[in-house]
VOGU-3710 file (C-alpha; in Angstrom, 3 decimals, decimal comma):
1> xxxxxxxxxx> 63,779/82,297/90,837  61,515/82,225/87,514  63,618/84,416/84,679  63,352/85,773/81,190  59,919/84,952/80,830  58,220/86,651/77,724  54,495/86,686/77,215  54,537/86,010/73,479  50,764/85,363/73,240  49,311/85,242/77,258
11> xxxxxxxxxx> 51,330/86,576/80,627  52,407/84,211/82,919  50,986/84,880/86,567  53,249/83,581/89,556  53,360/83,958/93,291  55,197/86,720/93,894  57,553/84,947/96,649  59,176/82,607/93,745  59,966/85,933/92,012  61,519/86,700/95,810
21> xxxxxxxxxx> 58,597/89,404/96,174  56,951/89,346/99,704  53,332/88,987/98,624  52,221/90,219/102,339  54,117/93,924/100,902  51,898/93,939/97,837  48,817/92,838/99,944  48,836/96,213/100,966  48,942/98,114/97,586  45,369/97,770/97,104
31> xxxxxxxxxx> 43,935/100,146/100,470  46,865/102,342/99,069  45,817/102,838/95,950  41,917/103,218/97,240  43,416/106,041/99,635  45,737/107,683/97,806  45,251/106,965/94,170  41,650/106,874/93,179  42,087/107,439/89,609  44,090/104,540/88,960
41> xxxxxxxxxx> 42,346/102,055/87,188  44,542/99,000/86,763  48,191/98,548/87,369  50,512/95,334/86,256  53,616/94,965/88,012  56,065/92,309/85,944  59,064/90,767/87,554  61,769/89,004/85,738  59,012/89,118/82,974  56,083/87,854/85,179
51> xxxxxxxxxx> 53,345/89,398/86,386  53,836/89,899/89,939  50,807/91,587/90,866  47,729/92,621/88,859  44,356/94,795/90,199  41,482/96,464/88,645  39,346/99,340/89,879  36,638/101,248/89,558  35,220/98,705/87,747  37,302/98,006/84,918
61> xxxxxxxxxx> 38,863/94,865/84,014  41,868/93,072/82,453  40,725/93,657/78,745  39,587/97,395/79,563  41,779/100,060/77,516  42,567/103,244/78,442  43,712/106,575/76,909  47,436/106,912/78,061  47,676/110,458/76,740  51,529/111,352/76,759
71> xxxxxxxxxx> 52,744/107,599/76,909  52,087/108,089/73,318  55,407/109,999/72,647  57,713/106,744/74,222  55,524/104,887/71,650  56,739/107,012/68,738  60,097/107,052/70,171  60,634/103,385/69,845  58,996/103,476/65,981  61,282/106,490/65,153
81> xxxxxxxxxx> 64,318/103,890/66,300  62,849/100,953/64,479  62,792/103,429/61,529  66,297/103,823/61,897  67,170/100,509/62,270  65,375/99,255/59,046  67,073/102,331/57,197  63,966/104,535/56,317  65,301/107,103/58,208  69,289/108,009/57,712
91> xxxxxxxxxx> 70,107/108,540/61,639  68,772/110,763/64,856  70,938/114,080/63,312  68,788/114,135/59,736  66,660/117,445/59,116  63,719/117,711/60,300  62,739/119,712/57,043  64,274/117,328/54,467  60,618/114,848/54,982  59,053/118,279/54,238
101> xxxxxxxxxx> 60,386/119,575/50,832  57,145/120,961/49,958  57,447/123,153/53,041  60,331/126,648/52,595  61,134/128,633/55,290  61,738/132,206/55,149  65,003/133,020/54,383  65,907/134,529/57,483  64,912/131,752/59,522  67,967/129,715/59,685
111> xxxxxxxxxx> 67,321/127,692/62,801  64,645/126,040/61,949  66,500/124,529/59,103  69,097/122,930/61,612  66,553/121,189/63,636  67,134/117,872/63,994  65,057/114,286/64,383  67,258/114,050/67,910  66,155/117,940/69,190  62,294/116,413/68,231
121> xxxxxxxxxx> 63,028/113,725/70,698  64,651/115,245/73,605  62,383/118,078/73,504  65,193/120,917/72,555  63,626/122,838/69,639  62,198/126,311/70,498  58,761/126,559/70,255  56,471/130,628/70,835  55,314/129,448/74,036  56,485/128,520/77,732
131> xxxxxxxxxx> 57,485/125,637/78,672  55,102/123,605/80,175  52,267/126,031/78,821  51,566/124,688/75,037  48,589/126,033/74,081  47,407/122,335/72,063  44,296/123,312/70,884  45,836/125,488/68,587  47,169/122,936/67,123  44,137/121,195/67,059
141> xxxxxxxxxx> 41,968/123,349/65,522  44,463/123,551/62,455  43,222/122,085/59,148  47,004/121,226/58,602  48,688/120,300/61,901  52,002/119,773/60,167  52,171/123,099/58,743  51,265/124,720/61,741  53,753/123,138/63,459  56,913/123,772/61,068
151> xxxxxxxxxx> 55,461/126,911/61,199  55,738/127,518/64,973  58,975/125,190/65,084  62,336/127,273/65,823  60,487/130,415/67,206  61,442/132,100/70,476  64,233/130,913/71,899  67,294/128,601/71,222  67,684/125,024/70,049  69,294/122,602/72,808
161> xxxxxxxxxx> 67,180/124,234/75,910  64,380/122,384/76,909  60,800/123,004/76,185  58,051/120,240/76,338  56,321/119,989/73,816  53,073/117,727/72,472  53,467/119,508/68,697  57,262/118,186/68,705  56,098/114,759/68,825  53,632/115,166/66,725
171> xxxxxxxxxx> 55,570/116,059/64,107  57,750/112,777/64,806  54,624/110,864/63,554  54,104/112,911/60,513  57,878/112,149/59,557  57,075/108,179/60,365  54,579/108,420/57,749  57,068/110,489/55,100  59,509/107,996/55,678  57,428/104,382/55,915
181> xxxxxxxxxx> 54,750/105,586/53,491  52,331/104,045/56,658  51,181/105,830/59,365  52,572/105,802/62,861  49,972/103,420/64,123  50,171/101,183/60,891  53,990/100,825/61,383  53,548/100,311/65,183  51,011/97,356/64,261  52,872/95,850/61,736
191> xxxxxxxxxx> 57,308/96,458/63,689  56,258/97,179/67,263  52,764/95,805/68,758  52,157/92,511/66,534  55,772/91,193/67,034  55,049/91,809/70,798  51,800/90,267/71,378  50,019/93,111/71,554  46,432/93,325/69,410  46,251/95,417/66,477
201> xxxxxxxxxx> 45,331/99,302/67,164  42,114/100,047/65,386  42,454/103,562/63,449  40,030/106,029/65,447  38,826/109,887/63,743  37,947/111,967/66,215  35,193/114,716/65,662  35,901/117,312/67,947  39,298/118,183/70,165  38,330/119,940/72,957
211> xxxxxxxxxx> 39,098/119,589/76,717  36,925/116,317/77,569  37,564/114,838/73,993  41,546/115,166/74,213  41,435/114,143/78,190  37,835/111,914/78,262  37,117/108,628/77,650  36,151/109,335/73,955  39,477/108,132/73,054  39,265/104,662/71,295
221> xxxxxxxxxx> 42,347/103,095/69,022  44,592/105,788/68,166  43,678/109,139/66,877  44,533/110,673/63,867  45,028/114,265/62,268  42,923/115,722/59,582  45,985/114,242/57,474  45,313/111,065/58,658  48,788/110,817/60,866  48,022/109,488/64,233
231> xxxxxxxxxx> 48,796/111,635/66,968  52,122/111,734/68,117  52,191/113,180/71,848  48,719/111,765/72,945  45,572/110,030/71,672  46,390/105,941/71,960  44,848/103,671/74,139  46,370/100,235/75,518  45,563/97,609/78,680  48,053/98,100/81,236
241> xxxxxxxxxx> 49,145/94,442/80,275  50,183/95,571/77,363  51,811/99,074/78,301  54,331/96,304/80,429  54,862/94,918/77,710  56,143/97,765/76,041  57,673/98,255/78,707  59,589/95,039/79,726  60,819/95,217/75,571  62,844/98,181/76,629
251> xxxxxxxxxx> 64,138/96,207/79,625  65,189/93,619/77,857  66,718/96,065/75,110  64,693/95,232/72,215  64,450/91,777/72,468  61,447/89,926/72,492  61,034/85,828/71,685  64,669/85,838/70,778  63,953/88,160/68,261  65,592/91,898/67,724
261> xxxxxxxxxx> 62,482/94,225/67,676  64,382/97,354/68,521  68,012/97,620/68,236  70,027/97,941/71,442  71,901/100,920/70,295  68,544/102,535/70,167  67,411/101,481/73,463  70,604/102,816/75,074  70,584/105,811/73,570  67,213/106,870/74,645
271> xxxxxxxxxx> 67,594/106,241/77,959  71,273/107,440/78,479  71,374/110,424/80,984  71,344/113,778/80,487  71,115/117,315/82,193  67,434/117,653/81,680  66,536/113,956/82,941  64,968/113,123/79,452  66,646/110,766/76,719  64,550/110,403/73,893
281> xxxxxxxxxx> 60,875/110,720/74,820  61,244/108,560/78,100  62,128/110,565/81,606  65,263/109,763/83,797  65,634/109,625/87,724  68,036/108,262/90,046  66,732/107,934/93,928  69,104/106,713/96,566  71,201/104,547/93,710  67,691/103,147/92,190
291> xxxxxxxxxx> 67,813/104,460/88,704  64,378/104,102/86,630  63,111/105,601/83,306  59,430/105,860/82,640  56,962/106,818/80,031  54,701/109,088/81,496  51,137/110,596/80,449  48,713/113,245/82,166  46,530/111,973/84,895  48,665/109,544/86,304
301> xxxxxxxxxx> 49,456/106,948/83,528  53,170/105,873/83,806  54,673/103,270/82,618  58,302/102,596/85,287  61,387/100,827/84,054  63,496/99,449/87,132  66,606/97,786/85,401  68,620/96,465/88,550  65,294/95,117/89,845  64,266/93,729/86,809
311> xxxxxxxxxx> 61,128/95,595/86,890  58,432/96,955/85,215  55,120/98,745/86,868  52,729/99,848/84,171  49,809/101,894/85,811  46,367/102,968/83,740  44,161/106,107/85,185  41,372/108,040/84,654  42,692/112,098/83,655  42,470/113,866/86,609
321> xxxxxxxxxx> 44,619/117,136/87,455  47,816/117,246/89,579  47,485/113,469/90,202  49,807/112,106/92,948  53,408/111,037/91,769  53,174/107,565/90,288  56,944/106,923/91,710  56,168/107,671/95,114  53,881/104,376/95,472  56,632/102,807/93,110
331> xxxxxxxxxx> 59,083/103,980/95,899  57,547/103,299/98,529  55,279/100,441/98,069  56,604/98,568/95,292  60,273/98,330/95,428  60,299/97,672/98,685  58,486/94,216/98,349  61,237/93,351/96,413  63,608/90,544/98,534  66,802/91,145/97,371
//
């Protein structure tokens, strides 16, 4: 069986029996995904760092990218690790507000001085709204989306309970850029995409935020705030080749072309479990002793970590609401091909 390969400059395509796949299995993906899952529009499925199978639809191609909305925040997660590692940032437990000395809280509002970089990642900072019901154009309306958000940050609630939010991981690029001097999608192109083969990010100023702007296919490069910090919970676009290979760097735990891109510490610690099924930006499951961790983005985009089966499924799609569950054609069409 055909190991450890690592697509340094081009992937390497390979019948998916040597890679003890049964090809006839994956044959049947396509009338699936037709069915089922119209809004997918390319999906890459790499085993033991090969590309197993590989489709295109509605009419999109190879080179095509795509907007992969909250994949985004696994993106900054890695760079906020790989800004550890290369000591700009102390460690996970620093203060949020010490990159923001310009910025005082009221006196009273002692929480929000104890919020850490590690609550920003596993979503535990209180926040005036639901979970699950961020209201993101107020954010993106704001002629200073930091400020808004420091302001906001801490409000309503407790820190350690869960509460999703887009802002959060925004802010996570802002501190990138405090800490690196370079923006989040300079420091991705110069410590995270180059050293993996993928093609430098083109910077990309959007005009207006509303609904079919944040979720349309206006999206090109990576966005940026009026600030000039690039998005942190949204607002990059990447080939599905390329989200596996994102991807198949966290399976291999930072390594890529014998070289350390991401420390393993980091990589372990952001996908270690916890109660809320979300390590640091990437979410957990375990399903009848499979365990996988995934980056996941409105409409569908997903990009599935399989350790045990050493693989990776990276799926592009087109926004759409309440898309079907990404895992339940992983489940049930995917891993099931696999011949152990």
């Amino acid at each position: 069986m055909q190991r450890n390969y690592r697509p340094t400059t081009e992937w390497q395509a390979v019948n998916p029996e040597t890679l003890n796949m049964d090809s006839g299995k994956l044959s049947e993906l396509e009338p699936v995904i037709v069915s089922d899952y119209s809004n997918i529009n390319g999906i890459v499925v790499v085993k033991a760092g090969n590309i197993a199978y590989e489709k295109y639809f509605n009419g999109y191609g190879p080179n095509d990218t795509f907007h992969v909305t909250s994949v985004t925040k696994s993106i900054i997660s890695a760079l906020i690790g790989i800004a550890i590692d290369a000591r700009f940032i102390e460690h996970a437990d620093q203060k949020v507000l010490d990159f923001f000395p310009e910025y005082v809280p009221d006196a009273a509002d002692k929480q929000k001085r104890e919020i850490t970089i590690r609550h920003l990642l596993t979503m535990t900072v209180p926040y005036p709204f639901e979970d699950w019901q961020e209201p993101l154009e107020n954010m993106c309306i704001q002629p200073d989306w930091t400020k808004y958000i420091l302001d906001i940050m801490g409000q309503n609630g407790h820190i350690g309970a869960f509460k999703y939010s887009t802002a959060g991981a925004h802010l996570l690029s802002a501190i990138i850029t405090r800490s690196t001097g370079k923006s989040a999608r300079e420091f991705a192109n110069e410590r995270l995409f180059g050293p993996i083969g993928i093609k430098e990010i083109p910077d990309y100023e959007m005009k207006a935020f509303g609904f079919d702007e944040l979720f349309g296919k206006n999206v090109k490069g990576w966005v940026n705030d009026p600030q000039h910090h690039s998005t942190g919970g949204w607002g990059l676009t990447l080939n599905p080749r390329d989200m596996a290979r994102f991807g198949l760097l966290y399976l291999r735990r930072g390594i890529w072309d014998n070289n350390q891109i991401i420390s393993k510490t980091w990589i372990d610690e952001s996908i270690a479990k916890t109660p809320n099924h979300y390590g640091y930006m990437w979410w957990l499951r375990e399903e009848n002793g499979v365990s996988a961790y995934s980056a996941h983005g409105d409409g569908g985009n997903v990009i599935c970590c399989v350790p045990e089966k050493d693989l990776v499924v990276a799926i592009a799609s087109e926004f759409m609401m309440n898309p079907r569950d990404r895992w339940t054609l992983i489940k049930e069409s995917i891993i099931p091909s696999i011949m152990d």
